[in-house]
C-alpha positions as CSV (number, residue, x, y, z in Angstrom):
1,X,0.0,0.0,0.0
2,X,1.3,3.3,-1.1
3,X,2.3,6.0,1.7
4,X,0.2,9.1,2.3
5,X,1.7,12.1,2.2
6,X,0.5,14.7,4.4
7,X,-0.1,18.4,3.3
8,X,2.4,19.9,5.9
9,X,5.1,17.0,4.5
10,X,4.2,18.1,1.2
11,X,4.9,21.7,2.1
12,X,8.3,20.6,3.7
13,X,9.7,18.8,0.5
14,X,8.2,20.9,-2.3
15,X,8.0,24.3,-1.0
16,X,7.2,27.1,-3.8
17,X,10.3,29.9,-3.9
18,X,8.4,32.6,-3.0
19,X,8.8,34.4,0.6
20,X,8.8,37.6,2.1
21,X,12.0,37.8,4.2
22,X,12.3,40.5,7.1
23,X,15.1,42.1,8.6
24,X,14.7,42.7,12.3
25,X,17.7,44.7,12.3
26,X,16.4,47.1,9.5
27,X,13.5,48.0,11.6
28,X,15.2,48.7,14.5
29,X,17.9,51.0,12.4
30,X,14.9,52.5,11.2
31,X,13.3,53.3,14.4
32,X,16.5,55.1,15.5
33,X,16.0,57.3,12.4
34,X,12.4,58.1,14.0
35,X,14.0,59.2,17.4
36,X,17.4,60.7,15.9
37,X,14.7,63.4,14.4
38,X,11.9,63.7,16.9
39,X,14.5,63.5,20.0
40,X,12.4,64.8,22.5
41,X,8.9,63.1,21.5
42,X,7.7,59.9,22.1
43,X,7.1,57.1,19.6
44,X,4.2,55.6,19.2
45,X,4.7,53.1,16.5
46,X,2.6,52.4,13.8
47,X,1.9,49.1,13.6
48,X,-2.0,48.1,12.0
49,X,-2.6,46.1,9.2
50,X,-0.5,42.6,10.1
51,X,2.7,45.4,11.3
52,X,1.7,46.7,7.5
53,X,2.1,43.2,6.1
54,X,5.4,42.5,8.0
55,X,4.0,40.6,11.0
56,X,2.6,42.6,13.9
57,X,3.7,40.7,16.7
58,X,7.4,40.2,15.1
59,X,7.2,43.9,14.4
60,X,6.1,44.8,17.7
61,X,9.3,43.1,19.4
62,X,11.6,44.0,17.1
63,X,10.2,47.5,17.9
64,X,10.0,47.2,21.6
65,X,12.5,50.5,22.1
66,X,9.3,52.4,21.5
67,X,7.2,54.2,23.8
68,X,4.2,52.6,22.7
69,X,1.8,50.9,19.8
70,X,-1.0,52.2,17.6
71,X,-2.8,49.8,16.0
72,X,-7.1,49.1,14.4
73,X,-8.8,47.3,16.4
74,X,-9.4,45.6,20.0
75,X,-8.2,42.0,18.4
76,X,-4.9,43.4,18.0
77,X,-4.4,45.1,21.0
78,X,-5.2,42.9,23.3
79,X,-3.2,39.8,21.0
80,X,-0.2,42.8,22.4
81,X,-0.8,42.6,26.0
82,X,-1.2,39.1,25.9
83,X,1.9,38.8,24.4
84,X,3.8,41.0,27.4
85,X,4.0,44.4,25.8
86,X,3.3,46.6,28.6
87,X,3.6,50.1,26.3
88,X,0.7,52.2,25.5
89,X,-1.1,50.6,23.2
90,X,-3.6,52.9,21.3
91,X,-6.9,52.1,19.1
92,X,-6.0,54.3,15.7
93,X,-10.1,54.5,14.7
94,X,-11.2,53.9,18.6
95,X,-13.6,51.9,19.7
96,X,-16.6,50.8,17.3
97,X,-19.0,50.0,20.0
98,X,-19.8,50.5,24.0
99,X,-19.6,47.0,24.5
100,X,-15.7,47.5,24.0
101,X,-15.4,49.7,26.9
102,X,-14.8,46.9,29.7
103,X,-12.1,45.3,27.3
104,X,-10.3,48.9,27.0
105,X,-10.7,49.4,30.9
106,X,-9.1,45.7,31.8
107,X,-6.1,45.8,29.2
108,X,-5.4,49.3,30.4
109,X,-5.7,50.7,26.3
110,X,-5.7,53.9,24.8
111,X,-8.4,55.0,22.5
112,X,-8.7,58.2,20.1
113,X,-12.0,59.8,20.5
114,X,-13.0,60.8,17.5
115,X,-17.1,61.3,17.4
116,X,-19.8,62.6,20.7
117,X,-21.6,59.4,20.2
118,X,-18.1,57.7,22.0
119,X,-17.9,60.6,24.3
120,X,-21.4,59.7,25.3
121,X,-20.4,56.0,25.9
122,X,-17.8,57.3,28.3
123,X,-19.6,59.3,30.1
124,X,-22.3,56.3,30.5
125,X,-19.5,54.0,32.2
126,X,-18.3,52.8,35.7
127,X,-15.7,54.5,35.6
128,X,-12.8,52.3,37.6
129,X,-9.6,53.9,36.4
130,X,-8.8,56.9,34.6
131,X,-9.6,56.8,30.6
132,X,-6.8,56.8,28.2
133,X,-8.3,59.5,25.2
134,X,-6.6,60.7,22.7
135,X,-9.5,63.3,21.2
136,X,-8.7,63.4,17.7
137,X,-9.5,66.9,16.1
138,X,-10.6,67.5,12.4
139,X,-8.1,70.4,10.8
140,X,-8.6,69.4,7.2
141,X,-8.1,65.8,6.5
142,X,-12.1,65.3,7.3
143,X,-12.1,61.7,8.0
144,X,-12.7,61.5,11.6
145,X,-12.9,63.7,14.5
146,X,-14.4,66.8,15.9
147,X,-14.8,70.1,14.6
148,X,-12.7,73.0,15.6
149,X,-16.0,74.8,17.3
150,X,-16.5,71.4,19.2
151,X,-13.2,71.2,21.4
152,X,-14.6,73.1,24.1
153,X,-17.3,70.8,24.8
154,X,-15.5,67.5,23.6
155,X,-12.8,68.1,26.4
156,X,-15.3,69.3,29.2
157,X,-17.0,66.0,29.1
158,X,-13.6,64.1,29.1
159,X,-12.3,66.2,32.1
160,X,-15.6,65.6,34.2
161,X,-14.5,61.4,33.7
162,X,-11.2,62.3,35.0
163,X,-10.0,60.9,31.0
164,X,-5.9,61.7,30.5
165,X,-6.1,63.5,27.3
166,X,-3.7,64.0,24.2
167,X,-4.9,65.4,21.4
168,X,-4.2,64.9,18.1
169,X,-4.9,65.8,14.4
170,X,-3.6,63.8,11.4
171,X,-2.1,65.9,8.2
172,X,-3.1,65.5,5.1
173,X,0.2,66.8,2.5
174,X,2.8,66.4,4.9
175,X,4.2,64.4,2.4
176,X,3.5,67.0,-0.7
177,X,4.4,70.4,-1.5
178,X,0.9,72.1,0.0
179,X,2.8,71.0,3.1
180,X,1.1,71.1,6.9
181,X,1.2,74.8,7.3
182,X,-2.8,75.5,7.1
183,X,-3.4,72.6,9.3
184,X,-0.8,73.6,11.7
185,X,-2.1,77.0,12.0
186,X,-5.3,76.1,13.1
187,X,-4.7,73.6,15.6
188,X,-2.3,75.7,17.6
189,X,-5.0,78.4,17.3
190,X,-7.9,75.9,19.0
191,X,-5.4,74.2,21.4
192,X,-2.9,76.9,22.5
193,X,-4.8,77.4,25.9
194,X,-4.7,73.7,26.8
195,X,-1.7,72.4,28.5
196,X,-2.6,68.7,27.7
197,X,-0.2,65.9,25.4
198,X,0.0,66.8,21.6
199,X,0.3,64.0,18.7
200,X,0.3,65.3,15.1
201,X,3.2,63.6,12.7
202,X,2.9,60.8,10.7
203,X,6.4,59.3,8.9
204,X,6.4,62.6,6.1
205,X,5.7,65.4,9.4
206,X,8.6,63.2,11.5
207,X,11.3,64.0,8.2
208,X,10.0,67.3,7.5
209,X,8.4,69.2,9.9
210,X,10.2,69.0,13.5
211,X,7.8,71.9,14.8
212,X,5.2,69.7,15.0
213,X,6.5,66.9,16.6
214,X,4.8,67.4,19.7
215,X,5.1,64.9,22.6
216,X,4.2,62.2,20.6
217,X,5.1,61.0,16.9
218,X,3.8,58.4,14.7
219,X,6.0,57.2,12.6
220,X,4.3,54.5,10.0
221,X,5.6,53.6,6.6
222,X,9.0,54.7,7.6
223,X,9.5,51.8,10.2
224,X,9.6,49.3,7.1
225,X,12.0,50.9,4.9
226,X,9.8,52.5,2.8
227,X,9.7,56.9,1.7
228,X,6.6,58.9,2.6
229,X,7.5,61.3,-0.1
230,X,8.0,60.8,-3.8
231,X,10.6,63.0,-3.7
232,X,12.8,61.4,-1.6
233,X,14.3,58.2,-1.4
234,X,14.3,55.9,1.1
235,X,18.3,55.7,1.5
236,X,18.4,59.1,1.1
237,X,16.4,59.5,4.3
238,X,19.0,57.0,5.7
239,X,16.3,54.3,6.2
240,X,16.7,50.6,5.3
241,X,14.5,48.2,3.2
242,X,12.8,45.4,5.9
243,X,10.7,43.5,3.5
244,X,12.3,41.9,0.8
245,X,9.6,39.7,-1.5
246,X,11.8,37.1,-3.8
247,X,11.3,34.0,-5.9
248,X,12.9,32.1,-8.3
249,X,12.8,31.3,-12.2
250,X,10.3,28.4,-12.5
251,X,10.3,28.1,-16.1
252,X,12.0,29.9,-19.6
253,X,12.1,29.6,-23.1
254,X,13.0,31.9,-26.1
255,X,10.1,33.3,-28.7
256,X,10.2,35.2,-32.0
257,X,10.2,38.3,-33.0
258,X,5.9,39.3,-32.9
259,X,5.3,36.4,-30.0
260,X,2.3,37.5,-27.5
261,X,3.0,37.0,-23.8
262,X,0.5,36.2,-21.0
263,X,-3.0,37.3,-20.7
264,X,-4.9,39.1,-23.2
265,X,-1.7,39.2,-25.7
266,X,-0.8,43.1,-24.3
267,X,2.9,42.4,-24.9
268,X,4.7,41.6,-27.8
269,X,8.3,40.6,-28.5
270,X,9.6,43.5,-30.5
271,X,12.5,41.2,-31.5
272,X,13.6,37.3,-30.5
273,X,14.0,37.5,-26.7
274,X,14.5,34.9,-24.0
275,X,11.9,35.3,-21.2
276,X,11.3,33.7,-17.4
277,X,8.2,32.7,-15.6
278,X,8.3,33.5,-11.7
279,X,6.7,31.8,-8.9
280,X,4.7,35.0,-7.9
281,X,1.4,36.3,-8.9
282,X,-1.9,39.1,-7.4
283,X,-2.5,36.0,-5.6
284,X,0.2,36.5,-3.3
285,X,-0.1,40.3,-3.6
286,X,2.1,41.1,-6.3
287,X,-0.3,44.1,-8.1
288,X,-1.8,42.8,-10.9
289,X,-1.9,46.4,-12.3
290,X,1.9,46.7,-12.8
291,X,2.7,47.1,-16.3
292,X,5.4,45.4,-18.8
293,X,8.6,47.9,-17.8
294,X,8.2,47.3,-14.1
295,X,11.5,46.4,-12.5
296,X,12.6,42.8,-11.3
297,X,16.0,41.6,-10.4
298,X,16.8,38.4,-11.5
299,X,20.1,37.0,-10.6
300,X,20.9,40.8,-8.9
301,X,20.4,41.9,-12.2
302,X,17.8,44.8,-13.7
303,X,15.0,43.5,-15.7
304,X,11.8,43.9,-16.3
305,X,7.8,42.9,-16.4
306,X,6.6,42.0,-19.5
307,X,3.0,40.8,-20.0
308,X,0.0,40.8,-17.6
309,X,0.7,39.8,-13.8
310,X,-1.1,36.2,-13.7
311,X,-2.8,34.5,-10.2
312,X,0.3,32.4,-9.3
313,X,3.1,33.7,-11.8
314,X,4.7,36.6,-13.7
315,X,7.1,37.0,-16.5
316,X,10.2,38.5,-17.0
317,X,12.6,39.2,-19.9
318,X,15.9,37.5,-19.7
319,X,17.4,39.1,-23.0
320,X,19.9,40.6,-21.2
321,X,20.6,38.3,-18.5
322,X,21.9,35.3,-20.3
323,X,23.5,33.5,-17.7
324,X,20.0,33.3,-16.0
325,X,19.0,29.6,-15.4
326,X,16.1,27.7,-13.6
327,X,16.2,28.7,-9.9
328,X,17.7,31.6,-10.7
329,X,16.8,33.9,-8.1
330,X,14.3,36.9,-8.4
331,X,13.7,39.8,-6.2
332,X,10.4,41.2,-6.9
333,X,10.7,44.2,-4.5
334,X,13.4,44.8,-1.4
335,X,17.3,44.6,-0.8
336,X,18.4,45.9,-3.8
337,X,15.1,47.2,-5.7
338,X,13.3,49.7,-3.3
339,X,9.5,48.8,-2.9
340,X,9.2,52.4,-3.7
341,X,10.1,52.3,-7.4
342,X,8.1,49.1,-7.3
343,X,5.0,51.1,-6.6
344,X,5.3,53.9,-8.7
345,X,6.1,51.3,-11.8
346,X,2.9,49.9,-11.2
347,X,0.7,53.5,-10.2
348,X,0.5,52.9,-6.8
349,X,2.2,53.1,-3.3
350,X,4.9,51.4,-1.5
351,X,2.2,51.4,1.2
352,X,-0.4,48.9,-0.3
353,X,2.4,46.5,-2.0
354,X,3.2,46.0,1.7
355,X,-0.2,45.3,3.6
356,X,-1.5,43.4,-0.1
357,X,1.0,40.2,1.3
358,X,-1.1,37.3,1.1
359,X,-1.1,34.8,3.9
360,X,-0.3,31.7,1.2
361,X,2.9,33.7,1.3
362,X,5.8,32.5,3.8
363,X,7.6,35.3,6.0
364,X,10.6,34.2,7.1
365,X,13.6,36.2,9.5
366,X,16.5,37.2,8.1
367,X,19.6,35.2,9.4
C-alpha cells in the first residue's frame, strides 16, 4: 500500500520559492532614524494592518524601544498585552462600540476619540480607572474627529471622567508640496490654551516638519523601509528596506520576434528575446496592475515585467541576462530594488504593495 503524504510533508519537501524575508535589524535602524529626528517626542509606533504586512507581533518586538503601539482594532491590542507588551497601546479609529469599553478598561488601552456618540459611551461607564483618550480633532483631513468649534465641549466632558487626554490631528500633505502649514495654524489656534499631550506627525511630518513633533510622533511607513515622499528616497532618508519579496525562475524559453505573452496578448516581443516565468502572482499580492517595464532583479540583475501579472506567476525578460537559469533567483521588491520604485512602476504606493501580502505567502527572519 502506497504511503500518504501529508499536506504539511508536502509543504516541507516541495515548497514554492516565494517568501517575504524581514530584517529585524532594519527595523530597529529605522526606528533610530524616527527618534534621531523627533528626539524629545515619544514614539508611538505604527503598527495596523499585520505590522503593514510584516507581522505585527514580530514587528512589535523588534520595535519594543518604543514608547508605545497604535494599532485598528481591540483584536490586536489585546493579542499585544497578551503577548507581554506593557507600552501604551492605542486604538487608531477607537472603539466601534460601547460593548468595547470593559475590554479597554481591563487591558489598560488607549483610545482616540473621535465622534460625541463615543464621548457619550464614556460618560455612561463605571468608571474604575482613569480613561486613556486621545481626542482626535478634524483640521482638514475630514475623515474622523471633531470640529474645531467642538473642542470646548468634547474636552469638558472628558475632564468631568477624569480621561488623561492628548490630542491629536492627522495631516493631510505632509508628504506633498501644500505641506502642513494651514493645518498647523489652526490647531495651535484651538489648542494653544490647553496644557494637555500633543500628537500630530505621521512618517512625512517626523522627516520634514520637526515643529510639529509634539510629545508624541507616529512614525508608519518609515519603520519598514519604505519613503513617505515621492521626492525622496528611502536611502536618502537614511532608512533601510525590511521586507524583501523574492522567488525564483520556474520556467523559460526563447520566442520570435511578434510572440504575445501572458494574458490578453498586451505584450509583444519587438525582436527574438528569451523570457522567465516566476513563482509570484496578485494571488500573493504582487499588483496585478503593474505594467510590462516594471523592475525585477533576476540574478541581482535589472529587468523587467513583460506581459500581464497572472494568479500564481509573472514573466520577466531575460534578454539581457543570459547567464539566467532555472532557480535563478528573483527579487520582486526589497534589498536591492526599493519597494518604492516598485509602486510607482505599477501606479500605486509602496504602502499597499506591503499590507496586499497574502497569507499563502511564507515570511521568514533574516539570518
Amino acid at each position: 500500500m502506497a504511503a500518504t503524504t501529508t499536506a504539511a510533508e508536502a509543504t516541507r519537501s516541495m515548497p514554492r520559492p516565494l517568501r517575504a524575508t524581514v530584517d529585524i535589524s532594519a527595523l530597529r535602524h529605522n526606528l533610530g532614524v524616527a527618534k534621531n529626528h523627533a528626539p524629545h517626542a515619544r514614539i508611538m509606533a505604527v503598527i495596523k494592518a499585520n505590522g503593514y504586512g510584516h507581522g505585527m507581533l514580530r514587528t512589535a518586538k523588534a520595535l519594543v524601544g518604543a514608547d508605545g503601539f497604535a494599532v485598528l482594532n481591540l483584536a490586536e491590542a489585546i493579542t499585544l498585552r497578551e503577548a507581554g507588551f506593557t507600552q501604551e497601546i492605542l486604538l487608531l479609529e477607537g472603539f466601534f462600540s460601547a460593548d468595547e469599553l470593559p475590554l479597554l478598561a481591563r487591558h489598560c488601552l488607549s483610545s482616540v476619540i473621535h465622534a460625541q456618540w463615543q464621548i457619550d459611551a464614556l460618560l455612561k461607564m463605571p468608571i474604575s480607572a482613569p480613561v486613556s483618550a486621545w481626542l482626535k480633532i478634524n483640521t482638514g483631513m475630514n475623515r474622523l474627529g471633531f470640529q474645531p468649534n467642538e473642542l470646548p465641549a468634547a474636552l469638558q466632558s472628558l475632564h468631568q471622567i477624569g480621561a488623561q487626554v492628548t490630542l491629536m490631528t492627522h495631516f493631510a500633505c505632509a508628504d506633498e508640496r501644500d505641506g502642513i502649514a494651514e493645518q498647523m495654524a489652526l490647531f495651535n489656534s484651538i489648542t494653544s490654551s490647553q496644557q494637555l499631550p500633543r500628537s500630530l506627525s505621521n512618517s512625512a511630518a517626523v522627516l520634514n516638519y520637526p515643529e510639529a513633533h509634539g510629545d508624541w510622533v507616529r512614525p508608519g511607513i518609515m519603520l519598514y523601509g519604505a519613503s513617505p515622499m515621492s521626492q525622496q528616497s528611502a536611502s536618502e532618508l537614511g532608512l533601510k528596506p525590511v521586507m524583501t519579496l523574492s522567488s525564483e525562475l520556474i520556467a523559460m524559453r526563447d520566442i520570435p520576434t511578434g510572440a504575445a505573452v501572458g494574458y490578453g496578448a498586451s505584450f509583444r516581443a519587438p525582436e527574438a528575446m528569451r523570457i522567465g516565468t516566476v513563482a509570484c502572482g496578485y494571488a500573493d499580492g504582487y499588483p496585478r496592475h503593474a505594467p510590462s517595464g516594471t523592475p525585477v532583479l533576476v540574478d541581482g540583475q535589472q529587468s523587467r515585467i513583460i506581459g500581464r501579472v497572472s494568479m500564481d506567476m509573472l514573466t520577466v525578460d531575460l534578454s539581457q541576462i543570459p547567464a539566467a537559469r532555472i532557480g535563478s533567483p528573483v527579487t520582486l521588491w526589497g534589498a536591492g530594488l526599493p519597494v518604492d520604485e516598485v509602486a510607482s512602476a505599477a501606479g500605486t504606493i509602496s504602502y499597499e504593495l506591503l499590507c496586499a501580502i497574502a497569507a499563502r505567502v511564507p515570511i521568514v527572519e533574516a539570518a
